[in-house]
Backbone atoms as SQL, in Angstrom:
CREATE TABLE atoms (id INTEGER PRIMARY KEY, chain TEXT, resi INTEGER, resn TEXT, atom TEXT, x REAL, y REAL, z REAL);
INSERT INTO atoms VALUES
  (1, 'A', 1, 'UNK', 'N', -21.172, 3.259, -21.478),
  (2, 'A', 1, 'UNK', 'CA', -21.042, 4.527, -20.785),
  (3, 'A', 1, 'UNK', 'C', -20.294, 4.315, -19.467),
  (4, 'A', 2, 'UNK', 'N', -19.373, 5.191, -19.393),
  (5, 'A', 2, 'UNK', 'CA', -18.577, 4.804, -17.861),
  (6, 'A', 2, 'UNK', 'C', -19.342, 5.547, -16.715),
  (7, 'A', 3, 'UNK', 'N', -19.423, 4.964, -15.518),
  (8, 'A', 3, 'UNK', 'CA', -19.568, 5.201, -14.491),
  (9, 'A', 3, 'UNK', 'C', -19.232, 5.741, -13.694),
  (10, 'A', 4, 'UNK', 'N', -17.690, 6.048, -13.595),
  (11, 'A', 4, 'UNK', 'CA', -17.017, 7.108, -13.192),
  (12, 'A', 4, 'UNK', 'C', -16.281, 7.986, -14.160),
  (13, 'A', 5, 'UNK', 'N', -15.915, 9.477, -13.948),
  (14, 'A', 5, 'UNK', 'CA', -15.156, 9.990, -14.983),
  (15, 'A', 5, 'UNK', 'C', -13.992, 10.317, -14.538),
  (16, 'A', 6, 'UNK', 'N', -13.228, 10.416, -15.218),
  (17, 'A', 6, 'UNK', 'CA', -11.900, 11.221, -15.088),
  (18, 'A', 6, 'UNK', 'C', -11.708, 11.843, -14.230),
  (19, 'A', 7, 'UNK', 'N', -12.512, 13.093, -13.933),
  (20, 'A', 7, 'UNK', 'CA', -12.289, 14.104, -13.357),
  (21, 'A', 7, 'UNK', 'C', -12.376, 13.619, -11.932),
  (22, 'A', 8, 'UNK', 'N', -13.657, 12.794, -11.756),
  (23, 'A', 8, 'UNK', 'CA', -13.630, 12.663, -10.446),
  (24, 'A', 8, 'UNK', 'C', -12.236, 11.511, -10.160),
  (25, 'A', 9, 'UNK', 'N', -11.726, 10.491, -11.115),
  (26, 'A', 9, 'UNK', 'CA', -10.608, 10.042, -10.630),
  (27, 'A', 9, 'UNK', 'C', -9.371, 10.679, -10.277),
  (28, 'A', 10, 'UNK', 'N', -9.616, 12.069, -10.744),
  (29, 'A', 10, 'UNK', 'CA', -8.536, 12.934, -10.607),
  (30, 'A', 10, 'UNK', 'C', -8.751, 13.686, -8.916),
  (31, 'A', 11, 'UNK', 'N', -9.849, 14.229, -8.895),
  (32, 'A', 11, 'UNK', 'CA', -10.527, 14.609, -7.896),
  (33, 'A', 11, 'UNK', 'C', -10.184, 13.787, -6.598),
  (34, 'A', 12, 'UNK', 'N', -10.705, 12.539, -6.558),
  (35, 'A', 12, 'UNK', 'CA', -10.314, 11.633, -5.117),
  (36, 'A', 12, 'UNK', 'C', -8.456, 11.586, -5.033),
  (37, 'A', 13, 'UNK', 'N', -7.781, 11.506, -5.967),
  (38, 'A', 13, 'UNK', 'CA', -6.228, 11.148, -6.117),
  (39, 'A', 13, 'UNK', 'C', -5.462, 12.664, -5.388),
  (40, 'A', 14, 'UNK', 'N', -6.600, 13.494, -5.635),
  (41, 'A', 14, 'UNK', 'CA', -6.363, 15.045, -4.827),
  (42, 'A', 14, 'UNK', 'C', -6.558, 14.931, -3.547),
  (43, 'A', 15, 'UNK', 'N', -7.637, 14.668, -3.322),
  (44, 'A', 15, 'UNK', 'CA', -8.170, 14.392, -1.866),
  (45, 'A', 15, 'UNK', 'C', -7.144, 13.569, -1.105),
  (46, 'A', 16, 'UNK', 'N', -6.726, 12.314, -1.796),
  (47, 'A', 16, 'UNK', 'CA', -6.050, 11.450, -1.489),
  (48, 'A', 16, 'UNK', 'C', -4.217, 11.675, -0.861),
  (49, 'A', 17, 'UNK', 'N', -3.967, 12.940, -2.024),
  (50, 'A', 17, 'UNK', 'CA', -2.720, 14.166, -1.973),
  (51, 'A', 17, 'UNK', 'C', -1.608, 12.537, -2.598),
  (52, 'A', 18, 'UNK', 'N', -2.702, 12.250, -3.969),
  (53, 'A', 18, 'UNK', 'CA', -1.671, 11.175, -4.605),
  (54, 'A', 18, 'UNK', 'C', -1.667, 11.997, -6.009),
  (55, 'A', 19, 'UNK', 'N', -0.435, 12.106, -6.528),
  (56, 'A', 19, 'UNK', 'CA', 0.325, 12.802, -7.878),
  (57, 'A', 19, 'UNK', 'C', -0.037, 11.278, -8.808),
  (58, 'A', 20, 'UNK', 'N', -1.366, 12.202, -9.770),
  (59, 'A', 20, 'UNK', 'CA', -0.999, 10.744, -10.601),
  (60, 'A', 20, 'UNK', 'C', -1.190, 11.643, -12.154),
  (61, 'A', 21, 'UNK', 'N', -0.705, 10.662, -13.184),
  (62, 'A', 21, 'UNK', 'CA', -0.314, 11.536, -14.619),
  (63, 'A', 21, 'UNK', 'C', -1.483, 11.427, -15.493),
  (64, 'A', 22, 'UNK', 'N', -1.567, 11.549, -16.309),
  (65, 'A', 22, 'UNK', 'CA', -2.832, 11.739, -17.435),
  (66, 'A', 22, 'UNK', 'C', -3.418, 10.003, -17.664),
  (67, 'A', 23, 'UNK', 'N', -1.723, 9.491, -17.860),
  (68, 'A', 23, 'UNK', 'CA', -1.978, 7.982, -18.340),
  (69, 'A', 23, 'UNK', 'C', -2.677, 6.762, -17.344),
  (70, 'A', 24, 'UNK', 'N', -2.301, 7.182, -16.042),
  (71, 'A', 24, 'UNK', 'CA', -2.691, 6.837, -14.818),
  (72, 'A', 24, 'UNK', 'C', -4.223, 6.904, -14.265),
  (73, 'A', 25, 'UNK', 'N', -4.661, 8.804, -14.840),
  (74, 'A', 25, 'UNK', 'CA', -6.131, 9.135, -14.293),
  (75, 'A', 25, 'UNK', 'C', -7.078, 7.849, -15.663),
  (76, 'A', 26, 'UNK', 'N', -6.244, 7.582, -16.853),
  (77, 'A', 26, 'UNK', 'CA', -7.504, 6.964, -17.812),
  (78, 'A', 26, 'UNK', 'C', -7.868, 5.168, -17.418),
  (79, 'A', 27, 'UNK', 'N', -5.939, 5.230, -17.089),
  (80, 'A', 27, 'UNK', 'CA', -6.206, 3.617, -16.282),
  (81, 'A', 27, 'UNK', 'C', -7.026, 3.921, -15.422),
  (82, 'A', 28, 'UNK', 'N', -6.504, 4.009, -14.205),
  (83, 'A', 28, 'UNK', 'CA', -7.705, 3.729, -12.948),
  (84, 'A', 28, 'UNK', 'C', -8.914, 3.902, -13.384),
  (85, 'A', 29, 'UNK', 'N', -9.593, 5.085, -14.370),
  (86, 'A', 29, 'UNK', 'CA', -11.062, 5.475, -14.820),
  (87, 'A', 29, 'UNK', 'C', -11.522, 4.181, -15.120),
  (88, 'A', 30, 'UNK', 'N', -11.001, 3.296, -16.163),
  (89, 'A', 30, 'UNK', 'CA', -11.446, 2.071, -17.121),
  (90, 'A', 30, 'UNK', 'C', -11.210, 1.371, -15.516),
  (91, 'A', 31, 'UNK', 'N', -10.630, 1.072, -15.180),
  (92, 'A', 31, 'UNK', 'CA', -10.289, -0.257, -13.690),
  (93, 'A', 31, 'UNK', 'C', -11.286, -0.068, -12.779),
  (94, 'A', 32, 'UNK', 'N', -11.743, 1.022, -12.551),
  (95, 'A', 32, 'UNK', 'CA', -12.615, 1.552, -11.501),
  (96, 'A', 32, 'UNK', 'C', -13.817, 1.253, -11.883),
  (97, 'A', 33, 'UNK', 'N', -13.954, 1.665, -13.539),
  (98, 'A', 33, 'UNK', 'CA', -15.341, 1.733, -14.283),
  (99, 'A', 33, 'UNK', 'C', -15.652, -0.216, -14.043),
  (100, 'A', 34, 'UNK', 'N', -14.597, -0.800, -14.455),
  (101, 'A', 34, 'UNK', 'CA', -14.770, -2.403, -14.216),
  (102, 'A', 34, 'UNK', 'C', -15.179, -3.229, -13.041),
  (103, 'A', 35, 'UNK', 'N', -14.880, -2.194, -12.037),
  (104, 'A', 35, 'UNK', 'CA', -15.104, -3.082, -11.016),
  (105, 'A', 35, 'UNK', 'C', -16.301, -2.117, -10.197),
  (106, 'A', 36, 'UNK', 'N', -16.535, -1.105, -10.785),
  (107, 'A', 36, 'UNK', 'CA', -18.119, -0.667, -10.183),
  (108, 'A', 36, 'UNK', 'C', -19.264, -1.882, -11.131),
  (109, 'A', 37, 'UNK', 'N', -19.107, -1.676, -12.868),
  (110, 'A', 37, 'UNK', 'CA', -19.759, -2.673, -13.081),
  (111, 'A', 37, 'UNK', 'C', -20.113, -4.093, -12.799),
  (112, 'A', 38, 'UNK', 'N', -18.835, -4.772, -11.853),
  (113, 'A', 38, 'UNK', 'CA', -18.971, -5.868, -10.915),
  (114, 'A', 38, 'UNK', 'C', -19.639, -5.765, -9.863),
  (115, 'A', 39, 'UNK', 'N', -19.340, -5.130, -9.217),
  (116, 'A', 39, 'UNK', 'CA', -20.381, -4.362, -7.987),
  (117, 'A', 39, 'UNK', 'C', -21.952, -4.405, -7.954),
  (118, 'A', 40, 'UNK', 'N', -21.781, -4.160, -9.515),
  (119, 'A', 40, 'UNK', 'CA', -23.263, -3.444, -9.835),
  (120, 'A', 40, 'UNK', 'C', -24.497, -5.117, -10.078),
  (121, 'A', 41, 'UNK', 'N', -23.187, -5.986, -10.189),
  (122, 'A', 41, 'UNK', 'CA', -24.200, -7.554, -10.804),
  (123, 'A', 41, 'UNK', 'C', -24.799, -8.344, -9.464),
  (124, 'A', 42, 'UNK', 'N', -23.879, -7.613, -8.641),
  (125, 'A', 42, 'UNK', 'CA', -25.173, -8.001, -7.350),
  (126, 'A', 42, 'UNK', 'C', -26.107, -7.388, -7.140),
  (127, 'A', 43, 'UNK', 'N', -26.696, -6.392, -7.463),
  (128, 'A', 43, 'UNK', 'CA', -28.190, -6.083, -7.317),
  (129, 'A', 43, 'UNK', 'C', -28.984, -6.681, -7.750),
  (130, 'A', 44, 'UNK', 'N', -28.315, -7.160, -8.618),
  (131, 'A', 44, 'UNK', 'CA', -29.364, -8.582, -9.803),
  (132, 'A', 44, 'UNK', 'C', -29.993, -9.455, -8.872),
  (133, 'A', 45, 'UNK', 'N', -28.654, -9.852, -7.982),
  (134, 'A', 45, 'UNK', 'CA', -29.284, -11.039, -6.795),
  (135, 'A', 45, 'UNK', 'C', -30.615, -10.999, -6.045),
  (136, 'A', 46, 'UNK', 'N', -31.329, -12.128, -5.775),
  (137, 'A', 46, 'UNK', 'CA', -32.549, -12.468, -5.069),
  (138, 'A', 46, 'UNK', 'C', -31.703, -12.468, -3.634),
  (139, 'A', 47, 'UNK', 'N', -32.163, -11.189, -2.791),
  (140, 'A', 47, 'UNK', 'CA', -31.365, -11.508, -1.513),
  (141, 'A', 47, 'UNK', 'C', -32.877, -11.619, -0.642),
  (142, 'A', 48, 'UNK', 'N', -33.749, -11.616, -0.972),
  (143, 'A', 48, 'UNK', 'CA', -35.107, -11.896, -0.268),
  (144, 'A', 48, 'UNK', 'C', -35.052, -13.437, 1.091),
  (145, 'A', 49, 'UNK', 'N', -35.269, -12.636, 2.186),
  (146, 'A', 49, 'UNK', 'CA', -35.138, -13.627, 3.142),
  (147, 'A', 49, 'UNK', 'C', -34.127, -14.175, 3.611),
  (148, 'A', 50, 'UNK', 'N', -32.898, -13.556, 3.139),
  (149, 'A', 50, 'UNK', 'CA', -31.610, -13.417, 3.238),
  (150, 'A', 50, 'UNK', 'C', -31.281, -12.198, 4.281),
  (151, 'A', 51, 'UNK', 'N', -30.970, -12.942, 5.915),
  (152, 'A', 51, 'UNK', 'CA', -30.382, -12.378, 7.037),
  (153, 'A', 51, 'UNK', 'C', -29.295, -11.394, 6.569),
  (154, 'A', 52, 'UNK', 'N', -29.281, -9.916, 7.105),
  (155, 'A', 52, 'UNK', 'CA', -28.305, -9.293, 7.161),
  (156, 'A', 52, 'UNK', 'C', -26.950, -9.351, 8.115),
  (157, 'A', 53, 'UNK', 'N', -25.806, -9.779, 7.545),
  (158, 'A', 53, 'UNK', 'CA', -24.968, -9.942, 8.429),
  (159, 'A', 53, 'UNK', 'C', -23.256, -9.307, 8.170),
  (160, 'A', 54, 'UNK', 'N', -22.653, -9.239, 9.588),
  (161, 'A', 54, 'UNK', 'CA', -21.377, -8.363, 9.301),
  (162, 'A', 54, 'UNK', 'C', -20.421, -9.027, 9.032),
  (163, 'A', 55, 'UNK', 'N', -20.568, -10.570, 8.791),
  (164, 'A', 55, 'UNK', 'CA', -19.265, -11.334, 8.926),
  (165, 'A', 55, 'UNK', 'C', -19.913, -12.406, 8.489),
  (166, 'A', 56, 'UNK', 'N', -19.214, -13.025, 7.207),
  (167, 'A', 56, 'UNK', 'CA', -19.616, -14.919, 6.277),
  (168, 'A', 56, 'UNK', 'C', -19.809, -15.555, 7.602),
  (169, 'A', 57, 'UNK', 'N', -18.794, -16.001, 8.643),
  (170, 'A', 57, 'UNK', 'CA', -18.636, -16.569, 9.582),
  (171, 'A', 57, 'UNK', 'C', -19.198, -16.405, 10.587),
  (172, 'A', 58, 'UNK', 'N', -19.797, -17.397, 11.382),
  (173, 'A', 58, 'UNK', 'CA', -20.474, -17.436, 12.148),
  (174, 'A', 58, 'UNK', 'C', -19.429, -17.258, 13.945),
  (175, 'A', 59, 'UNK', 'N', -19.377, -15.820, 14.013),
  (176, 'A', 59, 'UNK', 'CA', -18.199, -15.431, 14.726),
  (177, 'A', 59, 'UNK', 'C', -18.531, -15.225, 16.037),
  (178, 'A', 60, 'UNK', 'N', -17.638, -15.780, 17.311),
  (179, 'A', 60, 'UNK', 'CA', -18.216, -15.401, 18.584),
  (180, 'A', 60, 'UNK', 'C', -16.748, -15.165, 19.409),
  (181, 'A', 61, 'UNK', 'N', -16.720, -14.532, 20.475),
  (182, 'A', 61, 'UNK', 'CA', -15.774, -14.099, 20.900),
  (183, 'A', 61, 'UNK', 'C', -15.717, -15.339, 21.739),
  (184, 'A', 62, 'UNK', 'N', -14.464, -15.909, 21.751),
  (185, 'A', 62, 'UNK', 'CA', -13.541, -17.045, 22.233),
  (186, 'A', 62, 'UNK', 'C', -12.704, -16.485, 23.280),
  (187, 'A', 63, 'UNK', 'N', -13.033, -16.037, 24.640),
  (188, 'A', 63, 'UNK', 'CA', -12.358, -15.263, 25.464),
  (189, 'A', 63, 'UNK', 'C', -12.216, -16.211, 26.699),
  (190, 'A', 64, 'UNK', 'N', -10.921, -16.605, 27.457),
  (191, 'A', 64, 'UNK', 'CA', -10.864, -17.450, 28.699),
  (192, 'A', 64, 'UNK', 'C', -11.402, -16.767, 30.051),
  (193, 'A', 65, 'UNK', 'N', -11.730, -17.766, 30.581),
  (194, 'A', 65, 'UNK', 'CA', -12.447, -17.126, 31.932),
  (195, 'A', 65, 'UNK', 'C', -11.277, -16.175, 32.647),
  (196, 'A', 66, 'UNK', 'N', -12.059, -15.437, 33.229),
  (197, 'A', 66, 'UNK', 'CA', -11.036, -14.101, 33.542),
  (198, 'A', 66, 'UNK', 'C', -10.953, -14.624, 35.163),
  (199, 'A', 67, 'UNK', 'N', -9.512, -14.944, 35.445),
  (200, 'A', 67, 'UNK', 'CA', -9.525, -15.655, 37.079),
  (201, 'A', 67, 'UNK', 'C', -7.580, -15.485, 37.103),
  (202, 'A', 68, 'UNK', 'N', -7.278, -14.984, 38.495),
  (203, 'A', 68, 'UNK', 'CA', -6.139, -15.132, 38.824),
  (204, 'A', 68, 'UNK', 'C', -5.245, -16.207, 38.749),
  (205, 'A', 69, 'UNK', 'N', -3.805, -16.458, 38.450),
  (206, 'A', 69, 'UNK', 'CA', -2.987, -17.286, 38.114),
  (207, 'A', 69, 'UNK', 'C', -1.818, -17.181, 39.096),
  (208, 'A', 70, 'UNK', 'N', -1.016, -17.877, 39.857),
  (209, 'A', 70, 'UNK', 'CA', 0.145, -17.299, 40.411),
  (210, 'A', 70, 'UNK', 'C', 1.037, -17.289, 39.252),
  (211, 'A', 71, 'UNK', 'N', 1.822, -16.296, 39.586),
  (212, 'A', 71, 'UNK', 'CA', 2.926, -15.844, 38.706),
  (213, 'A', 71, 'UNK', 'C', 4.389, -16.374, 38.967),
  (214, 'A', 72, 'UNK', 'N', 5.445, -15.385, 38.592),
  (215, 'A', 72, 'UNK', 'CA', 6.678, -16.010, 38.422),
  (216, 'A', 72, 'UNK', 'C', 7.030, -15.724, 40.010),
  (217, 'A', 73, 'UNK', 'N', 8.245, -16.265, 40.904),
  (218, 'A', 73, 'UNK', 'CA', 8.034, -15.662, 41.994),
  (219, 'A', 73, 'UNK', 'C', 9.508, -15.168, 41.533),
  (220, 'A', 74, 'UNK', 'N', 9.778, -13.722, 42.576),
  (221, 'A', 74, 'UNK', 'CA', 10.985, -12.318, 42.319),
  (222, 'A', 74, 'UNK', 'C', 12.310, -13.815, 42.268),
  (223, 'A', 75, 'UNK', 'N', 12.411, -14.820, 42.849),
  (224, 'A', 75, 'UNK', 'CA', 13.883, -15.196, 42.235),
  (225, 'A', 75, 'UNK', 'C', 14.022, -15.897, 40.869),
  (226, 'A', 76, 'UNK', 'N', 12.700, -16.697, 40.454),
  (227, 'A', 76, 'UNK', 'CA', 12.660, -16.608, 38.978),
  (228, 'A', 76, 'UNK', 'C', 13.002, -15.683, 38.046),
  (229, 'A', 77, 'UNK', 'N', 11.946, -14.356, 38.234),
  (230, 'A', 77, 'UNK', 'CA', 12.296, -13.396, 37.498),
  (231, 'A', 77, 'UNK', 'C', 13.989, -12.796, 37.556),
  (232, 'A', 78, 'UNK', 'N', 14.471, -12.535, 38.792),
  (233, 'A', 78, 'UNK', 'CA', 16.151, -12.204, 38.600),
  (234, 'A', 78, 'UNK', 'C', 16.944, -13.341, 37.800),
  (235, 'A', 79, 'UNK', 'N', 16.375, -14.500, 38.042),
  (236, 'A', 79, 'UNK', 'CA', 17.565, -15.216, 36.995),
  (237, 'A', 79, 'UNK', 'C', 17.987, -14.544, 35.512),
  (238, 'A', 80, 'UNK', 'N', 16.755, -14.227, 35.007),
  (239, 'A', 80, 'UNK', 'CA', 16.850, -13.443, 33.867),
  (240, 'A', 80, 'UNK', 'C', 16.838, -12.259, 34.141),
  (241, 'A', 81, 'UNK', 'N', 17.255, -11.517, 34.833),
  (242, 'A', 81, 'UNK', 'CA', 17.512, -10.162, 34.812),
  (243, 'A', 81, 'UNK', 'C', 19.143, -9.889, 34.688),
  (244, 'A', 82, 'UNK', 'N', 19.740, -9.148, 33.477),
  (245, 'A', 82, 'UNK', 'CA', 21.006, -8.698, 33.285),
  (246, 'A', 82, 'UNK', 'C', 21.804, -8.115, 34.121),
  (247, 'A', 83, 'UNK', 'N', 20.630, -6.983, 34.911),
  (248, 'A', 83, 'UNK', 'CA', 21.460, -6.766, 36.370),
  (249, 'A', 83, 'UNK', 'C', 20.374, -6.615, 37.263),
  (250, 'A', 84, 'UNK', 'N', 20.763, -6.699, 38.691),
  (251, 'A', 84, 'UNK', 'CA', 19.914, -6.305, 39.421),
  (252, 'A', 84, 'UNK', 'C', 20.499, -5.964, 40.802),
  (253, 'A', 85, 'UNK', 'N', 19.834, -5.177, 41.276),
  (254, 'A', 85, 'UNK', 'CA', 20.227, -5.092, 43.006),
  (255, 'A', 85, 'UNK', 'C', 19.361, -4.951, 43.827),
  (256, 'A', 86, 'UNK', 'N', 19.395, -5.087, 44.881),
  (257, 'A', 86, 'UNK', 'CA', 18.100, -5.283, 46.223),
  (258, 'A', 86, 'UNK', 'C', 16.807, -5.672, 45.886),
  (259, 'A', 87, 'UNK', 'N', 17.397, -7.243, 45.275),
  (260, 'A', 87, 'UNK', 'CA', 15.862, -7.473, 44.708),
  (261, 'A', 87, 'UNK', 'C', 15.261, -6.972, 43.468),
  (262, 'A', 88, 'UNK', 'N', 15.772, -5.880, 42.927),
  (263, 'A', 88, 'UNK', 'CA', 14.927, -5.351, 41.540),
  (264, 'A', 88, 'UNK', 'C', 15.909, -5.401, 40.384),
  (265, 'A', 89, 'UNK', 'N', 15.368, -5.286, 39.681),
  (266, 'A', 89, 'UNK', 'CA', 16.177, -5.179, 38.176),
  (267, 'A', 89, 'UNK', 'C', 16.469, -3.678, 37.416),
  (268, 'A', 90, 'UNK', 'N', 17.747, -3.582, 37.793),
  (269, 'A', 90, 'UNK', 'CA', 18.362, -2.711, 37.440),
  (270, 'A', 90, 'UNK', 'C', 18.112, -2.103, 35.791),
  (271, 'A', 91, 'UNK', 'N', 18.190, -0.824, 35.543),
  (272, 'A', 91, 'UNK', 'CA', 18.194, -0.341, 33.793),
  (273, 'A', 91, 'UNK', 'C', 18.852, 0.617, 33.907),
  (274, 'A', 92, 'UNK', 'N', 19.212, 0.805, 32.730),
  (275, 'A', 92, 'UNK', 'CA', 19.835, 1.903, 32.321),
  (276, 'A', 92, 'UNK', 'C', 18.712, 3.306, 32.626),
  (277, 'A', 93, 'UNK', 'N', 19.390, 4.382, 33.117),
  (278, 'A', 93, 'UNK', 'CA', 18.823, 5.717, 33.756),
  (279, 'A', 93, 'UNK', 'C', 18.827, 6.370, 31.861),
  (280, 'A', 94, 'UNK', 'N', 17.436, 6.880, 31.582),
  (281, 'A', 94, 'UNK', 'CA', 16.889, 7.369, 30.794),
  (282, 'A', 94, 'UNK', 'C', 16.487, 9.124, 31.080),
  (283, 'A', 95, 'UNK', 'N', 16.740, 9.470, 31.690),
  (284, 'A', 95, 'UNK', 'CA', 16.444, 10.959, 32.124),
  (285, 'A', 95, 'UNK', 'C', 17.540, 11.888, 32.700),
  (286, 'A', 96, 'UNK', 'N', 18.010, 12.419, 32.148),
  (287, 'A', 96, 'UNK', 'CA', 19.255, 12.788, 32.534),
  (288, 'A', 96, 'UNK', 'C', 19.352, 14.192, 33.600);
């Protein structure tokens, strides 16, 4: 007995505002129906005493201490600047 039907594969592909054809709604039905029944073989599992968790990995945020750095000083930065004048770096005027 399938698990999902047609209609509703037709139904979400609406929702979805995806155009799919007759031959398409019976595939996905059978593909869908296959992999809910996969789904379904973990309930079988003994998850008793088994921690709930959001991530396999044992994940922690890896963040550097947050502390000031000196930076580039203004004649570094003009070397690489294409143009510049009085000290700043010139661009092209965007607002007409």
């Amino acid at each position: 007995m399938s698990r999902i039907s047609e209609e509703q594969v037709k139904h979400v592909a609406h929702l979805a505002r995806l155009a799919i054809t007759e031959e398409e709604a019976q595939k996905f039905t059978t593909q869908l129906d296959a992999i809910i029944t996969f789904a379904e073989q973990l309930n079988e599992l003994d998850t008793t005493g088994v921690k709930p968790t959001s991530h396999v990995l044992d994940m922690k945020n890896v963040l550097r201490e947050d502390k000031s750095e000196p930076g580039l000083s203004q004649e570094e930065v003009l070397k690489n600047a294409p143009d510049q004048a009085n000290g700043q770096i010139r661009v092209p005027s965007i607002i007409e």
